[in-house]
N, C-alpha and C positions, 0 to 999 in steps of 0.2 A: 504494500500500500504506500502511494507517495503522500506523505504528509508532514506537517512540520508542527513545533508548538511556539509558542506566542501569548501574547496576553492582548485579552479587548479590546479592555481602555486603558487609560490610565490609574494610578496608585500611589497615594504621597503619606509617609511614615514618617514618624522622628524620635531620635533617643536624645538621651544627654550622657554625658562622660566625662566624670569630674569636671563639672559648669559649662565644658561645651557643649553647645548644643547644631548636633546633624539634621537637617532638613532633608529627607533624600526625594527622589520623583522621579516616576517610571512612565515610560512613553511609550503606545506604538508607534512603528516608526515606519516609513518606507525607502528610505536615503539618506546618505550622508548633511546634505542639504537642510532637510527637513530638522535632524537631530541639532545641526549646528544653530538653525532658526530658533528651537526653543531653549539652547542652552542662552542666545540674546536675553530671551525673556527673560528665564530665568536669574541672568545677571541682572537684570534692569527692576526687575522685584524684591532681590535681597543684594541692592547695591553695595550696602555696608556691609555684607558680608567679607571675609578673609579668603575662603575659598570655596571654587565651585568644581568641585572631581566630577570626572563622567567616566562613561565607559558603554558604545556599543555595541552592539551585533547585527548583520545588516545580510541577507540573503543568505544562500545555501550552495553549497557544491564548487568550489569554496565560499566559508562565511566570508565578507569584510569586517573585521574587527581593529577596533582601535581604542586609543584609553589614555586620561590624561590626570596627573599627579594634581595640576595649577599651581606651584609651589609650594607643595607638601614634600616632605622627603620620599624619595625615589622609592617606588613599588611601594608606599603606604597606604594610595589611595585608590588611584584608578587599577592596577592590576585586584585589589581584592573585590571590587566592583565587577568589574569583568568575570573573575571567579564566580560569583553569585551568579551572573546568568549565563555563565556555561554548565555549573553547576546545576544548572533548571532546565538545563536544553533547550534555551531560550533561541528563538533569532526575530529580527524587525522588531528590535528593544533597545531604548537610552534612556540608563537612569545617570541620575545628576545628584548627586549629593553637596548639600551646600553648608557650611561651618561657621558655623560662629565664637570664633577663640572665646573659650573660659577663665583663661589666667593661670591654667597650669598644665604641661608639658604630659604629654601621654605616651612618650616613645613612642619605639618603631611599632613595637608589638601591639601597643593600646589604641596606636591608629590604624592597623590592620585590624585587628577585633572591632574598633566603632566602624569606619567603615562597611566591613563584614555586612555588619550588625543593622547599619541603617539601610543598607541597599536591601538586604533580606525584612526588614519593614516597610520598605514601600511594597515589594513585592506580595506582602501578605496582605495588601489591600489592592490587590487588582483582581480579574479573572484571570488565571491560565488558562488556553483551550489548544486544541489540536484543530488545524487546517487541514482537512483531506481534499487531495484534488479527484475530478470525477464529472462525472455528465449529467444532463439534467437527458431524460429517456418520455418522449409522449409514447403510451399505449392504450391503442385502442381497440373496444371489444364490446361483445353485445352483454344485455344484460344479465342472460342465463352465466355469465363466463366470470362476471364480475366480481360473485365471493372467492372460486379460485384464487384470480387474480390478486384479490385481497390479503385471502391468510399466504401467497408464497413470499410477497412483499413485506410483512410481518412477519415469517419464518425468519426472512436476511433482516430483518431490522432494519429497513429501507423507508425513508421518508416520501410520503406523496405529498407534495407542494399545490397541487390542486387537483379539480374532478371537476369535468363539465361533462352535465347530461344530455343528447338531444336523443337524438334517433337509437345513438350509442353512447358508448363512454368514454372519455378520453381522461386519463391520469398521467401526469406530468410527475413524476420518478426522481429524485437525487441518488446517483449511482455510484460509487467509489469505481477505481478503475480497475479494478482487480476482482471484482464481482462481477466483469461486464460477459462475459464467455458462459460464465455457472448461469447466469441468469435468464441468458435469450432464451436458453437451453432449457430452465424451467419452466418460462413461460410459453414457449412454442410445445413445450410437453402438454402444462397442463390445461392448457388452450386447444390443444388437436388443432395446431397450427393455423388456430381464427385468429389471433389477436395480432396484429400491427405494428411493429416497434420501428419508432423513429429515431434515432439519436440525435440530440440538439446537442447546444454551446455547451463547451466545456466548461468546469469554475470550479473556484474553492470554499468550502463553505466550513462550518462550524456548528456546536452545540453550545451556544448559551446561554446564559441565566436570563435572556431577554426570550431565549427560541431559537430558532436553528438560524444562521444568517448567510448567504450565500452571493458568492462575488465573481 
């Protein structure tokens, strides 16, 4: 199955450590472009801030990854950022941790554990979901044909997106790609090869907390 994980929307957590205080905020993202666009923002809302660490993950097959300290000492902030969402199998994700010195020094170690710490709390305020790519499938069929049709699509745990009724029936299908062979197969079985299968646009879609979303 080709699929990848990601998060919704967005996610904004914060700790403190010994008086400082992290701001972190997680993005989806689709480009370098886009990530650099809200890290402005985010400069421009916590002006006063000391620093603003990021780190993201940006496509697949190879990811682009990149990651940035902001004058924190070296590998304290952006690689343990990075860690966090390799560590989630994350991609099309920029979180942004933003700092605000407390007045006492946390070493190397105490800025890798806050860091850690705050990108894994913005993270626990987003959705993760899984993108599977796959076809949207119309078939059509008479009404005698239609509970068939029903419980084989419920057997594969396959979403119908819609049902128009006239003369006959037409169901509009979200298919993963790797289902696509098992399934003609079933359906031309248990149809005695009445029912009609169209394949439409390809896309990616998702289960989440809003319903299923498809792109």
């Amino acid at each position: 199955m080709d699929c990848y994980h990601t998060i919704y929307k967005g996610g904004t957590g914060e700790i403190i450590e010994k008086k400082s205080r992290f701001i972190s905020e997680a993005y989806p993202v689709s480009g370098e472009e886009e990530a650099f666009a809200i890290l402005e923002e985010v400069k421009k809302r916590y002006w006063d801030a000391r620093h603003h660490c990021w780190a993201y993950v940006i496509g697949r097959n190879p990811a682009q990854e990149r990651m940035s300290d902001d004058g924190e000492p070296a590998g304290t902030a952006g690689k343990p950022i990075l860690e966090v969402i390799r560590g989630r199998e994350l991609t099309d994700i920029f979180i942004v941790v933003t700092r605000y010195f407390g007045g006492t020094l946390l070493g190397t170690g105490g800025l890798v554990r806050a860091y850690t710490s705050a990108a894994a709390e913005a993270l626990a305020h987003t959705e993760i979901i899984t993108r599977i790519h796959g076809f949207k499938l119309k078939i059509t069929t008479d009404y005698t044909g239609l509970g068939k049709l029903q419980y084989i699509l419920a057997q594969r745990g396959l979403t119908i997106l819609d049902t128009v009724y006239t003369d006959r029936v037409e169901l509009l299908v979200l298919v993963p790609d790797d289902e696509e062979k098992a399934l003609m197969k079933a359906v031309m079985e248990g149809s005695n090869g009445q029912a009609v299968m169209e394949k439409q646009e390809a896309c990616w879609y998702a289960e989440t907390e809003e319903g299923l979303q498809a792109e």
